[in-house]
C-alpha positions as CSV (number, residue, x, y, z in Angstrom):
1,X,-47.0,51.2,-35.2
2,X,-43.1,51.1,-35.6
3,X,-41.0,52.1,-33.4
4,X,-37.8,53.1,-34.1
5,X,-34.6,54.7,-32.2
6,X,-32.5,57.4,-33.6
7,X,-28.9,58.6,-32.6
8,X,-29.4,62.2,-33.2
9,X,-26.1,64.7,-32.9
10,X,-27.5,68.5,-33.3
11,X,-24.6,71.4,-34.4
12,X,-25.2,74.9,-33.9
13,X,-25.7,77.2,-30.7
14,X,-27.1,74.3,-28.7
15,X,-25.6,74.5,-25.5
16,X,-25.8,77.4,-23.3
17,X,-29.7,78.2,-24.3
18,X,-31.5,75.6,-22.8
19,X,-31.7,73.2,-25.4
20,X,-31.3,70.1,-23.2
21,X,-34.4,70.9,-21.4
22,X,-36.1,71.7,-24.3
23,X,-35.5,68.4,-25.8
24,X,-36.4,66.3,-22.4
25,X,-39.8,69.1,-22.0
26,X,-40.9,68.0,-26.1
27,X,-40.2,64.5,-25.8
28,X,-42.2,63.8,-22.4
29,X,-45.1,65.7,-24.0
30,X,-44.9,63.2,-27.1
31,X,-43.9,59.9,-25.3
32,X,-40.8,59.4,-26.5
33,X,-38.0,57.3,-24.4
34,X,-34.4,58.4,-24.3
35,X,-31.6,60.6,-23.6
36,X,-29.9,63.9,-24.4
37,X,-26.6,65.6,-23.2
38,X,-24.1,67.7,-24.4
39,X,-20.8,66.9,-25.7
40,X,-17.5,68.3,-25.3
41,X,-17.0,69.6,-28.8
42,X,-20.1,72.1,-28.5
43,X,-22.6,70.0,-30.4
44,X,-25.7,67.8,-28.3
45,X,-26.3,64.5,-28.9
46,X,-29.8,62.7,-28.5
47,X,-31.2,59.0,-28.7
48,X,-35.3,59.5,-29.4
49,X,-37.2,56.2,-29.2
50,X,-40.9,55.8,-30.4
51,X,-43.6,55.8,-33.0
52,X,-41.7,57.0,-36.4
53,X,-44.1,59.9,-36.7
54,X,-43.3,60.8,-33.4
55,X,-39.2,60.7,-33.4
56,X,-39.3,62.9,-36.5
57,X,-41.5,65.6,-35.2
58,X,-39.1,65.8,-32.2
59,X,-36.1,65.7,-34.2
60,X,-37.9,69.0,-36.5
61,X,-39.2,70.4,-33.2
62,X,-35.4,71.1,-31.7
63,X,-34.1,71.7,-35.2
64,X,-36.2,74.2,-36.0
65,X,-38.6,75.7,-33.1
66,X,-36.3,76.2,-30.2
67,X,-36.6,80.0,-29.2
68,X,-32.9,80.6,-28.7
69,X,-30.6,77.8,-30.4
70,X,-29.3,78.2,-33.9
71,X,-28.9,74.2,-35.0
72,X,-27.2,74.4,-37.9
73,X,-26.3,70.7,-38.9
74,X,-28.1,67.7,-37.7
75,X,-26.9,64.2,-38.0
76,X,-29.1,61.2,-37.5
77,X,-28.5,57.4,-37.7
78,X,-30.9,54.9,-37.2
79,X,-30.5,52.0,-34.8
80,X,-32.3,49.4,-33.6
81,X,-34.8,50.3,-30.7
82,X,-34.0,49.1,-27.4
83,X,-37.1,49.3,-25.4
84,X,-35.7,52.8,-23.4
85,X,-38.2,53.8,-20.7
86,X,-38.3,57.5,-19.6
87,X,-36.4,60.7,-21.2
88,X,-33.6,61.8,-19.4
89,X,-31.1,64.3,-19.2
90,X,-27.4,63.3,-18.8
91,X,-25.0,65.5,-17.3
């Protein structure tokens, strides 16, 4: 299966509502390695590593099911993968 790691930045009300935790809670349940945090400029930015399938359900899961965030602009760029271990959140 290919793994593959992308540099997500999500635009929108995504800080103050949780979305952080949101992301680490969805990628731990699908096994995906990385990191989240939010940026000065009021947008979050994300690196998902995994099984294709698997990053792009994430990346639709925070776009659109998130109870309280309004994402209204995703960016993604894909890298190559570098073998990340764990999902964490940066502060």
């Amino acid at each position: 299966m290919e793994t593959v790691r992308a540099h997500v930045f999500f635009s929108g009300r995504v800080q103050g509502v949780f979305f952080r935790a949101f992301t680490k809670e969805n990628a731990d349940k699908l096994g995906i390695n990385g990191w989240v945090r939010n940026l000065p400029d009021g947008r979050v930015e994300a690196v998902f590593e995994g099984p294709k399938d698997k990053v792009e359900k994430l990346i639709h899961i925070c776009r659109y099911d998130h109870p309280r965030a309004k994402v209204e602009d995703v960016e993604i760029t894909y890298e190559n993968p570098e073998n990340l271990k764990g999902f964490k959140i940066i502060y």
